[in-house]
PyMOL commands that place a pseudoatom at each C-alpha (Angstrom):
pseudoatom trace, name=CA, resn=UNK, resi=1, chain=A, elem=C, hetatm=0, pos=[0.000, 0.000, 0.000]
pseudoatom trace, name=CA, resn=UNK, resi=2, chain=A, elem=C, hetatm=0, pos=[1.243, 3.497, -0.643]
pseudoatom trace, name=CA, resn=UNK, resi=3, chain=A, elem=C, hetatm=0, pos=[0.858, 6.823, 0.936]
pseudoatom trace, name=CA, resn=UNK, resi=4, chain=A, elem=C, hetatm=0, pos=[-1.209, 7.906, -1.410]
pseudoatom trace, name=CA, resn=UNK, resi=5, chain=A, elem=C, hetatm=0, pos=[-3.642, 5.001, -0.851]
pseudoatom trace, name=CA, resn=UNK, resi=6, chain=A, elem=C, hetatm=0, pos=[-3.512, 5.990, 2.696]
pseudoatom trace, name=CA, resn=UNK, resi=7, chain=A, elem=C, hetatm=0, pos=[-3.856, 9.697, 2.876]
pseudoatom trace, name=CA, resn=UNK, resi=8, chain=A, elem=C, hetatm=0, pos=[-7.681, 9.705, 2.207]
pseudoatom trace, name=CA, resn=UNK, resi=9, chain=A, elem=C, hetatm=0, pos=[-8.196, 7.617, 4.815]
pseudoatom trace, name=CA, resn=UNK, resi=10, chain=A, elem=C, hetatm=0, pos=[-5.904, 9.529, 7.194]
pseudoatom trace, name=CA, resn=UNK, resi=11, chain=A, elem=C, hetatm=0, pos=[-7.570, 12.629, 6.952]
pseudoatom trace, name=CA, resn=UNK, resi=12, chain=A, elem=C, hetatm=0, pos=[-10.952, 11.486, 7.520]
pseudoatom trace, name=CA, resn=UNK, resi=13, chain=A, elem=C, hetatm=0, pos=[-9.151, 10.379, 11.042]
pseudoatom trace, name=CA, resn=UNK, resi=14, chain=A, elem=C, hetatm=0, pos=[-10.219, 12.213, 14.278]
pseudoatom trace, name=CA, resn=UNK, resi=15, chain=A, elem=C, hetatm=0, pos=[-7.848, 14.494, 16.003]
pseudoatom trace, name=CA, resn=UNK, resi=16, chain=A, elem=C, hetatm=0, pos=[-7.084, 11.266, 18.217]
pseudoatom trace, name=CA, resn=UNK, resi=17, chain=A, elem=C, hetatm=0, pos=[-7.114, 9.188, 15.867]
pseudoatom trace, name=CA, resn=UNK, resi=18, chain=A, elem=C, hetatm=0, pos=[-4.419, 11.453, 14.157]
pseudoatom trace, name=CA, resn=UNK, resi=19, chain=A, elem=C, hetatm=0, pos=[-2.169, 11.706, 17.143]
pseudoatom trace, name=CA, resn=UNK, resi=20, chain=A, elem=C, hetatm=0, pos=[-2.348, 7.820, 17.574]
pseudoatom trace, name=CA, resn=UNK, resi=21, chain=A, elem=C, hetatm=0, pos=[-0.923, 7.364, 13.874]
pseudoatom trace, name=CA, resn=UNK, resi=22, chain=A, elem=C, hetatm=0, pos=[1.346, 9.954, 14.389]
pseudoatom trace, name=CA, resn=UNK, resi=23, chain=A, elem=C, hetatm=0, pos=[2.997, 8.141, 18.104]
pseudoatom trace, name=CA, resn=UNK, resi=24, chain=A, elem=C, hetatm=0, pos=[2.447, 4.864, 15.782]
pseudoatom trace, name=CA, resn=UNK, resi=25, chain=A, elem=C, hetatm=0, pos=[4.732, 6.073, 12.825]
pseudoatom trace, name=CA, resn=UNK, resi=26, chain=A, elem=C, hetatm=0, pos=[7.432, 7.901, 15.446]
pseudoatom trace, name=CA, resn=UNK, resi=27, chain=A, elem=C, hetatm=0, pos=[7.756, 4.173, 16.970]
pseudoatom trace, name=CA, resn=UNK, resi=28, chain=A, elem=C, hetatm=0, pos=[8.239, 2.377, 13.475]
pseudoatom trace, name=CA, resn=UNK, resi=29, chain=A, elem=C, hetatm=0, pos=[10.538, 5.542, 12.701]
pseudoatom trace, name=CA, resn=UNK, resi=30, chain=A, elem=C, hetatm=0, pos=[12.709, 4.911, 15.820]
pseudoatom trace, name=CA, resn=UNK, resi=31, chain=A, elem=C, hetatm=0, pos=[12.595, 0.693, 15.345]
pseudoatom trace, name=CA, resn=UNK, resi=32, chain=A, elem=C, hetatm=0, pos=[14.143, 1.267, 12.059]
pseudoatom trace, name=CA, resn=UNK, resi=33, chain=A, elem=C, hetatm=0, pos=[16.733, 3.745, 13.517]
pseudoatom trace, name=CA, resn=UNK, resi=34, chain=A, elem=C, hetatm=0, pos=[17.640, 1.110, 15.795]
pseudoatom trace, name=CA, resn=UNK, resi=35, chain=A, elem=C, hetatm=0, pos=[17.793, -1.853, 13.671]
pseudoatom trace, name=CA, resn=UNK, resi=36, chain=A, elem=C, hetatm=0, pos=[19.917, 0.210, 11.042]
pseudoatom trace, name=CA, resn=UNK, resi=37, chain=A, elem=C, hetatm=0, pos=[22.264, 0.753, 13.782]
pseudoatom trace, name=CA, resn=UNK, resi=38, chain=A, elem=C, hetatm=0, pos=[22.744, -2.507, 14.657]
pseudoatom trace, name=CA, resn=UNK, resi=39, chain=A, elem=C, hetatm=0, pos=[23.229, -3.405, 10.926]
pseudoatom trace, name=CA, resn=UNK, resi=40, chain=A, elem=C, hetatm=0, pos=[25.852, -1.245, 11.158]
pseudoatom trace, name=CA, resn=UNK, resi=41, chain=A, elem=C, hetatm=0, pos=[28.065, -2.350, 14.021]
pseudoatom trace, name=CA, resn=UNK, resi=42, chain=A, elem=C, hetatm=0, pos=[30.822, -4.156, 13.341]
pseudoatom trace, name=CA, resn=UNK, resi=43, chain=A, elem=C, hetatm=0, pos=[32.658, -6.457, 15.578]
pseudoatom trace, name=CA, resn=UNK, resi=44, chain=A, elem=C, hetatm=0, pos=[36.337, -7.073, 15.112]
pseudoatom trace, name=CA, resn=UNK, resi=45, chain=A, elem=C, hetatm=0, pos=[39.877, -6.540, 16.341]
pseudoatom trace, name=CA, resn=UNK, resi=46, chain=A, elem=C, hetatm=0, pos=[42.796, -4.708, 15.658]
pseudoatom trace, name=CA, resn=UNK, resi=47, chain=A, elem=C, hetatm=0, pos=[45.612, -7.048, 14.810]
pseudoatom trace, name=CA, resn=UNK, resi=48, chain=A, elem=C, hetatm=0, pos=[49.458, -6.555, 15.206]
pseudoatom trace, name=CA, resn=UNK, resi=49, chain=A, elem=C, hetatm=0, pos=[49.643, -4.331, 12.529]
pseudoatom trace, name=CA, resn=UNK, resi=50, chain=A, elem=C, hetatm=0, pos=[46.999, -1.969, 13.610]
pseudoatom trace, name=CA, resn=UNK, resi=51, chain=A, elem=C, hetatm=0, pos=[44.422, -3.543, 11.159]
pseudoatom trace, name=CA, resn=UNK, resi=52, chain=A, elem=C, hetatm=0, pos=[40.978, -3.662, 11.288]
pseudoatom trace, name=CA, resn=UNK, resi=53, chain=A, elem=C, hetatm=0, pos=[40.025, -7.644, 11.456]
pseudoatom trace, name=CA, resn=UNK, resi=54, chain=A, elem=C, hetatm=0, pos=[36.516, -8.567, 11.876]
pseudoatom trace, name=CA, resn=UNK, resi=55, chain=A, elem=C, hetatm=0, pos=[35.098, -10.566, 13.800]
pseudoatom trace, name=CA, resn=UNK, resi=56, chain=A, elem=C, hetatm=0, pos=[31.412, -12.412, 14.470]
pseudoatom trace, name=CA, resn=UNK, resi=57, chain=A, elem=C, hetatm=0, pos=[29.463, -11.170, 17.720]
pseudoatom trace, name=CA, resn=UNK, resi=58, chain=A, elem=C, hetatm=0, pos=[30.210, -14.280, 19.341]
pseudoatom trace, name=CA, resn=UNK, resi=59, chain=A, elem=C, hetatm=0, pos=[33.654, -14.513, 18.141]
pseudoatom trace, name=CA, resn=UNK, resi=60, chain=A, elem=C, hetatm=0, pos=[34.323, -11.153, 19.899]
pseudoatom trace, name=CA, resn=UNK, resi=61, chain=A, elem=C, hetatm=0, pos=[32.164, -12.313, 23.172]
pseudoatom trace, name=CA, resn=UNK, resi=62, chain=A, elem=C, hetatm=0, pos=[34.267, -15.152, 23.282]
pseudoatom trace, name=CA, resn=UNK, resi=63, chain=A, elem=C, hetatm=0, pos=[37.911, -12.754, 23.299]
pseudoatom trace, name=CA, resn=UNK, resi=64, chain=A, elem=C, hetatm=0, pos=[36.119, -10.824, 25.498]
pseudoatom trace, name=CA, resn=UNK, resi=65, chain=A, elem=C, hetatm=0, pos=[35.666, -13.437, 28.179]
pseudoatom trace, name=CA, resn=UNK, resi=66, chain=A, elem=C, hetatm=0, pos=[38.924, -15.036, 27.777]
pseudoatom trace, name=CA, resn=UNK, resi=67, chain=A, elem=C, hetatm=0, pos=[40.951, -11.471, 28.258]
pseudoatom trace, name=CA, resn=UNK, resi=68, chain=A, elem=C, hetatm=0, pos=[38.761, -10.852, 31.141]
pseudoatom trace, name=CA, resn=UNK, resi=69, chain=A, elem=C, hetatm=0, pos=[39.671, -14.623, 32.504]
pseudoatom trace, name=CA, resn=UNK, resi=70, chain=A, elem=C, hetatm=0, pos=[43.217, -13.691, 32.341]
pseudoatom trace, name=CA, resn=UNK, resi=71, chain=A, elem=C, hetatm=0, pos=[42.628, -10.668, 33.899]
pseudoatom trace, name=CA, resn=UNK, resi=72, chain=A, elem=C, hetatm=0, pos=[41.297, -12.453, 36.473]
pseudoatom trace, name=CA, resn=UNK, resi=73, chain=A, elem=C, hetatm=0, pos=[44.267, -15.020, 36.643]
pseudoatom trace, name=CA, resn=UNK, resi=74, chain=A, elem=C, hetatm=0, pos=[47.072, -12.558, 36.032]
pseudoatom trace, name=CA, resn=UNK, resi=75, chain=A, elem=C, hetatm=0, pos=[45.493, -8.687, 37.049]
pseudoatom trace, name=CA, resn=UNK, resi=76, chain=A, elem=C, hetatm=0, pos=[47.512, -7.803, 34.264]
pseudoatom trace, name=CA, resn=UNK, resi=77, chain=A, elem=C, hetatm=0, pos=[46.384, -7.434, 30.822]
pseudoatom trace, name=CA, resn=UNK, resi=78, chain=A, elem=C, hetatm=0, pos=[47.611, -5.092, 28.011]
pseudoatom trace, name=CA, resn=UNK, resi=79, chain=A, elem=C, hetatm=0, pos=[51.283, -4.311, 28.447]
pseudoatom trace, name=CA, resn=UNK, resi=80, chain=A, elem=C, hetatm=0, pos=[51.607, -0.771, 29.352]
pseudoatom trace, name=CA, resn=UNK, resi=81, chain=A, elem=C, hetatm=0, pos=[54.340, -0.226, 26.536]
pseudoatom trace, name=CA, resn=UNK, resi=82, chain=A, elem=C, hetatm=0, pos=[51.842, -1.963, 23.680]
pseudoatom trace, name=CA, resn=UNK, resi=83, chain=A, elem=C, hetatm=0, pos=[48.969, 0.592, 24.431]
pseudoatom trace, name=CA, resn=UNK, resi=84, chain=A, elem=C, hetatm=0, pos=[51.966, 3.178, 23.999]
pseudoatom trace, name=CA, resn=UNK, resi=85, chain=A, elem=C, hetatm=0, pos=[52.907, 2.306, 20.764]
pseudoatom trace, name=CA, resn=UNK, resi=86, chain=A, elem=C, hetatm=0, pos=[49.295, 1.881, 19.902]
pseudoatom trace, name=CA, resn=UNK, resi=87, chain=A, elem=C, hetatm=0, pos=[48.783, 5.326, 21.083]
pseudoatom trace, name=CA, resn=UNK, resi=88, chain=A, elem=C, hetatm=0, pos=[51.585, 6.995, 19.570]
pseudoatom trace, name=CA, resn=UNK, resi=89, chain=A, elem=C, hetatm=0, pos=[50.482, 5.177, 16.549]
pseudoatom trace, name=CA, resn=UNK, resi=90, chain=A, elem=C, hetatm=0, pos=[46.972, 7.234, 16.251]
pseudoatom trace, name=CA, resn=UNK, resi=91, chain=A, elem=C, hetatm=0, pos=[49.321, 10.219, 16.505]
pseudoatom trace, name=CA, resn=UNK, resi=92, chain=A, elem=C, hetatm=0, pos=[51.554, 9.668, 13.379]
pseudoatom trace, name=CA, resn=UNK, resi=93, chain=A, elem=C, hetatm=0, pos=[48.898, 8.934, 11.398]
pseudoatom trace, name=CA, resn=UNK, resi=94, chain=A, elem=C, hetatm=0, pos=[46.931, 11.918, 12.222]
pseudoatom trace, name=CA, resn=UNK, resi=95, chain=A, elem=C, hetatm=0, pos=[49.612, 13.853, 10.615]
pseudoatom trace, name=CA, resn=UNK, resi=96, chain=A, elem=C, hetatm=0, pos=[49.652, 11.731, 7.142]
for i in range(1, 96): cmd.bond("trace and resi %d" % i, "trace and resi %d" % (i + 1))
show_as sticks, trace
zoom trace
């Protein structure tokens, strides 16, 4: 069905009966909003070379778990010199 199938009908809608349609389309508007934003997440890592690798969600759930088990084991996790270099990374290539 199109809108212009609909509008007749729309307009011969009481003030009410209006604002219900109205709350009813702002609720399919935001659904979609939502659902295109979870299309749009991506799930991944960033490898040794500082690339972009994806992942699947329960690929990364599954990293996520073990680095927070070795967290747990060690209370260590990410050497303090890595994140440096990672770090000073973002900053040379914000100058290319």
């Amino acid at each position: 069905m199109t809108l212009t199938e609909i509008l007749p009908s729309l307009q011969k809608l009481s003030h009410q009966e209006k604002i219900k349609a109205i709350q009813f389309l702002a609720t399919e508007l935001a659904k979609d909003e939502e659902n295109l934003l979870e299309e749009s997440l991506e799930y991944g890592e960033i490898d040794t070379g500082l690339n972009f690798q994806p992942l699947t969600e329960t690929e990364m759930i599954e990293q996520s778990k073990s680095a927070l088990e070795a967290y747990r084991r060690t209370g260590s996790a990410v050497k303090h010199e890595q994140v440096r270099k990672w770090a000073n990374s973002l900053g040379n290539n914000a100058n290319v």
